[in-house]
PyMOL commands that place a pseudoatom at each C-alpha (Angstrom):
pseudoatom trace, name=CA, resn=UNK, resi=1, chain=A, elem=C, hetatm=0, pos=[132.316, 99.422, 94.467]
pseudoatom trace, name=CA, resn=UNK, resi=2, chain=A, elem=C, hetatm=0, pos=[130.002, 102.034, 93.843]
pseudoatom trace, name=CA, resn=UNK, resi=3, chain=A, elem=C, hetatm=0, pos=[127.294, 104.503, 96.644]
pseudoatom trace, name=CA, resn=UNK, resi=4, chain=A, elem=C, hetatm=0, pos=[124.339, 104.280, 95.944]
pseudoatom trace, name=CA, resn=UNK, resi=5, chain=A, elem=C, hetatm=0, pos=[121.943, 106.767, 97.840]
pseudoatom trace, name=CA, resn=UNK, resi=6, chain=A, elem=C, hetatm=0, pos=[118.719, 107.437, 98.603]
pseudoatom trace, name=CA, resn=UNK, resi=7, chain=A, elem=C, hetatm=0, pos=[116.383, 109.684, 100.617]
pseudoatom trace, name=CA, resn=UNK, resi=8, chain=A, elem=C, hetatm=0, pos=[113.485, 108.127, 102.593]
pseudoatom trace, name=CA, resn=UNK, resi=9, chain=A, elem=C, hetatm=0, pos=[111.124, 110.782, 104.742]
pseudoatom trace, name=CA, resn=UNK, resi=10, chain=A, elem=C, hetatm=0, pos=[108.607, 110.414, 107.574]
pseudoatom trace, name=CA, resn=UNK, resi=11, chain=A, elem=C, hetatm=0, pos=[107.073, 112.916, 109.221]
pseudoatom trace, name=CA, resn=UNK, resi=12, chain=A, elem=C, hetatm=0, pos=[109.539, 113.666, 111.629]
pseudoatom trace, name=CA, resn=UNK, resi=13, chain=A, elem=C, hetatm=0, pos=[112.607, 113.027, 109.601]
pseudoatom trace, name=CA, resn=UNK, resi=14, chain=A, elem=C, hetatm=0, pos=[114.970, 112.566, 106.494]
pseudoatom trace, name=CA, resn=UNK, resi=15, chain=A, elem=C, hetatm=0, pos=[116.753, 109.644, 106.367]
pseudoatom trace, name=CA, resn=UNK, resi=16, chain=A, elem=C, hetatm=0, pos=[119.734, 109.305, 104.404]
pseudoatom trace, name=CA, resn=UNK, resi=17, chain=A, elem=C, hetatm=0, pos=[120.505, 105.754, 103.434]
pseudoatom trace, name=CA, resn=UNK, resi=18, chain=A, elem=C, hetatm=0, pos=[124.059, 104.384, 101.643]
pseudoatom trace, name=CA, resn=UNK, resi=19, chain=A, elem=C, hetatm=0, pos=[124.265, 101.465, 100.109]
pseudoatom trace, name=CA, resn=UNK, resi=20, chain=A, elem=C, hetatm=0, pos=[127.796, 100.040, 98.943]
pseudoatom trace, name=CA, resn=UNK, resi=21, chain=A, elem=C, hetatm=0, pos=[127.162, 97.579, 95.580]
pseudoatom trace, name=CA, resn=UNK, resi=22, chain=A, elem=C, hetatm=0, pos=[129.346, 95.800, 93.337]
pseudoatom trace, name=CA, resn=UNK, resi=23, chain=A, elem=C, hetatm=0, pos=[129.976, 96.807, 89.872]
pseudoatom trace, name=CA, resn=UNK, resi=24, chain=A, elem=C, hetatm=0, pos=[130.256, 93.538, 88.576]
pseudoatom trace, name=CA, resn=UNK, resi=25, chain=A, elem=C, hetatm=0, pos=[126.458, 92.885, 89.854]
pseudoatom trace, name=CA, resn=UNK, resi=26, chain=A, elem=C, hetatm=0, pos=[125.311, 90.123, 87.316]
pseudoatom trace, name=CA, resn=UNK, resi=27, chain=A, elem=C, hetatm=0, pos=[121.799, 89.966, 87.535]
pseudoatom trace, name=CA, resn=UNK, resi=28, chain=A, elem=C, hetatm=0, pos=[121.590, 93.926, 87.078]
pseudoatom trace, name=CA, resn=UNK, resi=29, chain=A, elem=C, hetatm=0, pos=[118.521, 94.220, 89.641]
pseudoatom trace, name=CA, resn=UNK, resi=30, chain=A, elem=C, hetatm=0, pos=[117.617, 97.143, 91.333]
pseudoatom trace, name=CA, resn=UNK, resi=31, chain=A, elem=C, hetatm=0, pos=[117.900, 98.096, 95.611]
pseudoatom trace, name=CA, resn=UNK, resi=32, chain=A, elem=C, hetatm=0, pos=[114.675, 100.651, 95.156]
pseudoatom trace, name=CA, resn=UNK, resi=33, chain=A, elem=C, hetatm=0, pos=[111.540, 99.914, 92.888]
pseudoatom trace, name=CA, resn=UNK, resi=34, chain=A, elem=C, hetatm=0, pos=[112.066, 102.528, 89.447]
pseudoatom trace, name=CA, resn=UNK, resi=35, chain=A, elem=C, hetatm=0, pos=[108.500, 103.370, 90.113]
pseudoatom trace, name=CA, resn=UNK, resi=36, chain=A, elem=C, hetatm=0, pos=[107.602, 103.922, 93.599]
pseudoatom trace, name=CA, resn=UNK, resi=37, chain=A, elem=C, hetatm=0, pos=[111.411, 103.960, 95.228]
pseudoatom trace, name=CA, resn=UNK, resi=38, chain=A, elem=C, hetatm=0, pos=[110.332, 101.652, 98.374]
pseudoatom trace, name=CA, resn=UNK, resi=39, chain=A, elem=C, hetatm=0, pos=[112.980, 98.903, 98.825]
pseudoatom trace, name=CA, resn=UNK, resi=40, chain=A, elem=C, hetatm=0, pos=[112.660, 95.939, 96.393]
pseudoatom trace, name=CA, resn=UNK, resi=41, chain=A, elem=C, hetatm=0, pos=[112.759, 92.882, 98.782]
pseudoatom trace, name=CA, resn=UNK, resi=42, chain=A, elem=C, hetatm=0, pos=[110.871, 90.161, 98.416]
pseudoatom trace, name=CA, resn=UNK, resi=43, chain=A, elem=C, hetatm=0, pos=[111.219, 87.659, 95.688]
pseudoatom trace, name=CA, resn=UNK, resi=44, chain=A, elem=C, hetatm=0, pos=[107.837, 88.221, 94.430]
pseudoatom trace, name=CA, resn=UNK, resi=45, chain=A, elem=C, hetatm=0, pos=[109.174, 92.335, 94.077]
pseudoatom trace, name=CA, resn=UNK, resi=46, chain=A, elem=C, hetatm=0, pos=[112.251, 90.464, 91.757]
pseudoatom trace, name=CA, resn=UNK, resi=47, chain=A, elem=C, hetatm=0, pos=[109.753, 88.828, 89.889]
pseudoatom trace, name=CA, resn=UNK, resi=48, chain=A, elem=C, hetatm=0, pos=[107.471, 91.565, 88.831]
pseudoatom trace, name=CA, resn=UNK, resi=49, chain=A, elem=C, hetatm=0, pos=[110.694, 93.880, 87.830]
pseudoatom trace, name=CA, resn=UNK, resi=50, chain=A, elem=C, hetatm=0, pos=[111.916, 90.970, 85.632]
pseudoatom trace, name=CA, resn=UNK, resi=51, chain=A, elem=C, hetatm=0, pos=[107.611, 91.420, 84.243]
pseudoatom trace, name=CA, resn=UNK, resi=52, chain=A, elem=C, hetatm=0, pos=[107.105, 94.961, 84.611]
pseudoatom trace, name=CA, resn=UNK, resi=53, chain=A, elem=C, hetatm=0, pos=[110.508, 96.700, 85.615]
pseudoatom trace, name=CA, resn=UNK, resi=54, chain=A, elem=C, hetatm=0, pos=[108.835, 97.485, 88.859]
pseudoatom trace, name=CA, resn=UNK, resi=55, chain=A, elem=C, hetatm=0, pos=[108.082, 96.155, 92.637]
pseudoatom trace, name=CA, resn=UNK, resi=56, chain=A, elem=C, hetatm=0, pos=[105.079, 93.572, 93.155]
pseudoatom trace, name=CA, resn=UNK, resi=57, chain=A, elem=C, hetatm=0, pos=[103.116, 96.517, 94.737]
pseudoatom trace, name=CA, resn=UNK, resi=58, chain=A, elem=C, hetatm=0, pos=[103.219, 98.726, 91.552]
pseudoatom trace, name=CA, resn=UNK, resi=59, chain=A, elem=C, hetatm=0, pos=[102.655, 95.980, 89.400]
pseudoatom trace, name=CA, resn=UNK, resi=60, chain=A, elem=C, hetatm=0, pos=[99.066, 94.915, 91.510]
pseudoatom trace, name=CA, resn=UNK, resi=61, chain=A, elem=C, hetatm=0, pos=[98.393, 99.132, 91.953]
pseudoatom trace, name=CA, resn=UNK, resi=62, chain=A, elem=C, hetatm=0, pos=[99.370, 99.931, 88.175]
pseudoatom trace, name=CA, resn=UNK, resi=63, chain=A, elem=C, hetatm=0, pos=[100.881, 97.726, 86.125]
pseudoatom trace, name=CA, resn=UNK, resi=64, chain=A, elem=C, hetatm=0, pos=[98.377, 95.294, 85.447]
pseudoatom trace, name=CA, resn=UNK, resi=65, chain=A, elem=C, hetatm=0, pos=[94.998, 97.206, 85.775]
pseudoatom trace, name=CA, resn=UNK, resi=66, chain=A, elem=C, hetatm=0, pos=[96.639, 99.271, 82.604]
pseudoatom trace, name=CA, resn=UNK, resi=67, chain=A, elem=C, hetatm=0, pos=[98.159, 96.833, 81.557]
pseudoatom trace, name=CA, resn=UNK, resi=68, chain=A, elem=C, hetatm=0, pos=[97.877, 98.431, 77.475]
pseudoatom trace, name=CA, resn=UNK, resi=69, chain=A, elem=C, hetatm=0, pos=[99.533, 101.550, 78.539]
pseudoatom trace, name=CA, resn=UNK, resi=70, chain=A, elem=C, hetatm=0, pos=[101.678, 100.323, 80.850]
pseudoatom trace, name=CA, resn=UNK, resi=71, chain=A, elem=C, hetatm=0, pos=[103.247, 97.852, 78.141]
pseudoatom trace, name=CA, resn=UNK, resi=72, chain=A, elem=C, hetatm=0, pos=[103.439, 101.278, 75.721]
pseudoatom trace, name=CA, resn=UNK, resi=73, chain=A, elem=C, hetatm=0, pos=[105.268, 103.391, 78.519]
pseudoatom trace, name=CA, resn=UNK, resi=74, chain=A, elem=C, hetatm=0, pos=[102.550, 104.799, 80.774]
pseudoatom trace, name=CA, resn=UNK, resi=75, chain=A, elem=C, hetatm=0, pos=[103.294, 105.683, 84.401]
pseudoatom trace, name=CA, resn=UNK, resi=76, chain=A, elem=C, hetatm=0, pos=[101.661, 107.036, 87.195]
pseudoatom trace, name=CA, resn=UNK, resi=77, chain=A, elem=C, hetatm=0, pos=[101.773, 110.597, 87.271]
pseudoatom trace, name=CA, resn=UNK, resi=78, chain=A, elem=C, hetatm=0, pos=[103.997, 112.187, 90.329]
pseudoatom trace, name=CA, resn=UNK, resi=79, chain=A, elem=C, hetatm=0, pos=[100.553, 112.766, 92.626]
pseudoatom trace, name=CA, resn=UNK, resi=80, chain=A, elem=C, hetatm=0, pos=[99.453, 109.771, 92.042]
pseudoatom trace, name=CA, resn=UNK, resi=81, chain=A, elem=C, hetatm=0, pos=[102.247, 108.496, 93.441]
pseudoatom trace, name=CA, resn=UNK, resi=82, chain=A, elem=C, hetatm=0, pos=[102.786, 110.398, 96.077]
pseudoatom trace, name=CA, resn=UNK, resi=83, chain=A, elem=C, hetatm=0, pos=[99.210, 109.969, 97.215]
pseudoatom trace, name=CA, resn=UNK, resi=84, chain=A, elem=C, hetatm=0, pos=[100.110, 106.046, 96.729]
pseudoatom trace, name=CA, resn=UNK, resi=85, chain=A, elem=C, hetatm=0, pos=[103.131, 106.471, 99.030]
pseudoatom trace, name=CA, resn=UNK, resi=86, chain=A, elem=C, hetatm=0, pos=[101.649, 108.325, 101.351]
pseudoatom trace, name=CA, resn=UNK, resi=87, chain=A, elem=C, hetatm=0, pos=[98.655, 105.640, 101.996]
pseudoatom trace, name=CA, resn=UNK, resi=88, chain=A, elem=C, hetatm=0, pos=[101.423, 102.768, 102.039]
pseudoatom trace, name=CA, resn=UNK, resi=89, chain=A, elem=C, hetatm=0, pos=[103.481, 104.967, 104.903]
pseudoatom trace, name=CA, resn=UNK, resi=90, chain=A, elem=C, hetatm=0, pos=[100.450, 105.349, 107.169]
pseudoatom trace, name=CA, resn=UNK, resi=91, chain=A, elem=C, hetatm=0, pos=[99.651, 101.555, 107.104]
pseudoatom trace, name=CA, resn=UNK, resi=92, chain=A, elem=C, hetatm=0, pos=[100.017, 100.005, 110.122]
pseudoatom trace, name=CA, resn=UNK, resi=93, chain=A, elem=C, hetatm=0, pos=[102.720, 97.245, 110.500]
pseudoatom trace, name=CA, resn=UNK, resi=94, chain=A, elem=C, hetatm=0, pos=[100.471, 94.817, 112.867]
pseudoatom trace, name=CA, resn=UNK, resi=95, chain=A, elem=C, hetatm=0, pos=[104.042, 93.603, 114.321]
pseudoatom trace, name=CA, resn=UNK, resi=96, chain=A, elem=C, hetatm=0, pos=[102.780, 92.560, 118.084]
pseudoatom trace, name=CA, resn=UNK, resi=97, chain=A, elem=C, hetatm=0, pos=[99.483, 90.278, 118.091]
pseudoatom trace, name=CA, resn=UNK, resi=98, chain=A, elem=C, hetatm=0, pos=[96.736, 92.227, 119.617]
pseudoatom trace, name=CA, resn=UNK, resi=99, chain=A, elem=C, hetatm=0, pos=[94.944, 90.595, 122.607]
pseudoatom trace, name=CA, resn=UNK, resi=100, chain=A, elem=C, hetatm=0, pos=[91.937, 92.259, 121.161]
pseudoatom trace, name=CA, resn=UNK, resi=101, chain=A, elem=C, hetatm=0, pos=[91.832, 90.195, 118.176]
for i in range(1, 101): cmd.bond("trace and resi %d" % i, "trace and resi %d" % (i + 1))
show_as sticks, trace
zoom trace
């Protein structure tokens, strides 16, 4: 078994986060999208890495609008994504149902 770990950072805090993986993993698919480094975890996240060796967010953000470069090797540049981060952290997680709406 190998650690892997990674940094994640609000505002307030830096998290440290282990994960414990087996060598022997098959399928070869990442914990944290190679692009953006949010968690990969939905199936359609799987999906787009096994397209565009990335998360389904980065694929609809960057992948396919540049879809030319992105095939020839092009990546956001590192404010870009941090700017992209930085929106997705501040979004709202509507978790309770608002009596409102």
């Amino acid at each position: 078994m190998k650690k892997t770990q990674k940094y994640l950072a609000d505002d307030l805090e830096l998290f440290s986060v282990i994960i414990m993986c087996d060598d022997d993993n098959q399928m070869g698919l990442p914990f944290f999208c190679p692009v953006c480094e949010f968690v990969m975890k939905t199936q359609e996240d799987f999906s787009s890495h096994q397209r565009f060796n990335c998360c389904y967010e980065c694929e609809i953000a960057f992948a396919q609008p540049m879809r030319n470069k992105w095939d020839s090797g092009w990546r956001p540049s590192d404010k870009v994504l941090n700017n992209y981060k930085k929106r997705i952290r501040e979004q709202s997680l509507n978790l309770f149902r608002d009596e409102d709406n």
